[in-house]
N, C-alpha and C positions, 0 to 999 in steps of 0.2 A: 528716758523713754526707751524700754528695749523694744520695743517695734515699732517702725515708722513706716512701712508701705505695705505689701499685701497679702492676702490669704487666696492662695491658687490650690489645684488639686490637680497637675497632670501626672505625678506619680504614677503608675500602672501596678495595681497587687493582684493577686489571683489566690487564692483559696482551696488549695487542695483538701486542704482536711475538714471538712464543713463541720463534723458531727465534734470534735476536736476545738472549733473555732467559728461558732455560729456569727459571729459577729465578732468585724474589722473594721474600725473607720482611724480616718488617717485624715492630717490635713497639712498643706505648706505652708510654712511663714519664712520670706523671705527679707532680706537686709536687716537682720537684729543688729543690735550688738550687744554681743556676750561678753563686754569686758566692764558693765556700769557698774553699778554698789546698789544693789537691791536697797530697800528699807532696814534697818535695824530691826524693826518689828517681825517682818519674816524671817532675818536668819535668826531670832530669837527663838522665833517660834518652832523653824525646823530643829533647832538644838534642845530644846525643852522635849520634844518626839525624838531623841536620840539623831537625829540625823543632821549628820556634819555640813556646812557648806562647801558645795565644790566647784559650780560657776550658775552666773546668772538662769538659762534653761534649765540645768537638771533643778536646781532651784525652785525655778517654780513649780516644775512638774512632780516632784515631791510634796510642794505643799498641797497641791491639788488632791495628793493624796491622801495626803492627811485632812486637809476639809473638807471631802465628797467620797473617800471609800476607795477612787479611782484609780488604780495605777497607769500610769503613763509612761512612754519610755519616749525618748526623744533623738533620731538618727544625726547625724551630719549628711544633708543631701548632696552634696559631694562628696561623698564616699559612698552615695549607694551606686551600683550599677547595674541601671537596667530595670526589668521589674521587680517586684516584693510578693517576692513567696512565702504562704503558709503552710508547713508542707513539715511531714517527718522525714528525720534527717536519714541520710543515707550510712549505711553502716561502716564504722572506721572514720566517718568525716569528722574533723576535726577542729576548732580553733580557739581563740582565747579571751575570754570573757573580760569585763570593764574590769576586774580587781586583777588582772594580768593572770588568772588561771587559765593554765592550757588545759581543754578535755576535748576526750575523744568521745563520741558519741556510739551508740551502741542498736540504733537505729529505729528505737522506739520513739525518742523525743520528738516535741515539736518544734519547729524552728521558724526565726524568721529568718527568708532567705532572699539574698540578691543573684545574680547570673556570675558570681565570683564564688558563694559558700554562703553559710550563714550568719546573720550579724546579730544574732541574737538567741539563746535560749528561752523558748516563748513564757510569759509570764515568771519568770523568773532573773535574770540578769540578761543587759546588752553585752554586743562584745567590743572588744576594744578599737577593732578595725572602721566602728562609724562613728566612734565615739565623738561627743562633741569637745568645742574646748576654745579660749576664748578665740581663736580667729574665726569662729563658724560665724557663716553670716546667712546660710539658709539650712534650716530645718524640716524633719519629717516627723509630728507627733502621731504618736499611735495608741489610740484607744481602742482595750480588744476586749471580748468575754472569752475565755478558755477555761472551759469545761473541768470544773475542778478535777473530775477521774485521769485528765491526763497532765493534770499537774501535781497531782498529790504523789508526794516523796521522793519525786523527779530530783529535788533540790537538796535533800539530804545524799542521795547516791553520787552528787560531785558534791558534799560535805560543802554545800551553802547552807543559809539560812537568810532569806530577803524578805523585806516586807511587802513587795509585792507576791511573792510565791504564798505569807501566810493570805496575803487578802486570797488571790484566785484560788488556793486550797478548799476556801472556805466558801469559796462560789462569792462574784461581786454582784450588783445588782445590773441584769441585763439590758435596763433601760440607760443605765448613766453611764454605759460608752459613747451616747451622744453627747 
């Protein structure tokens, strides 16, 4: 059972970029544990869609992508501080995405950000600084819509290519961030 207690929301996000990010919703789950053995069935099935197992959350939140369209990104709530900003990055700001690439931002992007920097290049990769991993035992998931005009090509200019960046490219469906 990876979750046995509750779903809270005192997180604080705020939304600078509305037009960029019409919709954020976000929810807390807290005391997982991120070290069980998912079903065989699901790591099948995320490997059959190319994608690797890497711990119980990013787990599920992958498959969710794959059977609803949705991309999900999933923070370690201890690592975030403070509130969660949606907001374009400040120019020169810097940091390093979950596959350990360091980029420098050029201050068009959109980010998600805490009161430290950002933890996230928005619709396209987390960064490594919230990342989860099997001691997390409270979580911040994040369903968002971003406007594919500011996500498109975003993700080839630091020479990724993610499958969330092809979903929100392609514009998701703005009703299934709920």
């Amino acid at each position: 059972q990876l979750v046995n207690e509750s779903f809270t929301l005192d997180q604080k996000v705020k939304i600078y970029e509305k037009d960029a990010c019409p919709r954020y919703c976000g929810i807390q789950i807290k005391n997982i544990d991120n070290k069980i053995t998912l079903p065989v069935w699901i790591e099948q099935k995320l490997e059959r869609s190319g994608i690797g197992s890497i711990n119980p959350v990013v787990d599920i939140v992958n498959f969710v992508l794959i059977e609803m369209g949705q991309p999900l990104h999933a923070f370690d709530q201890a690592k975030i501080s403070g509130e969660i900003s949606v907001r374009k990055a400040n120019k020169k700001e810097s940091f390093q995405l979950l596959n350990n690439q360091n980029i420098k931002l050029e201050g068009v992007e959109l980010v998600i950000a805490d009161e430290q920097g950002p933890l996230a290049l928005a619709g396209i990769m987390g960064g490594y600084s919230s990342a989860t991993n099997a001691n997390t035992s409270d979580i911040f998931i994040e369903s968002a819509y971003f406007d594919p005009t500011n996500i498109a090509g975003r993700a080839r200019s630091f020479g990724l290519n993610t499958d969330s960046s092809h979903r929100f490219e392609r514009g998701v469906d703005f009703r299934g961030t709920l």
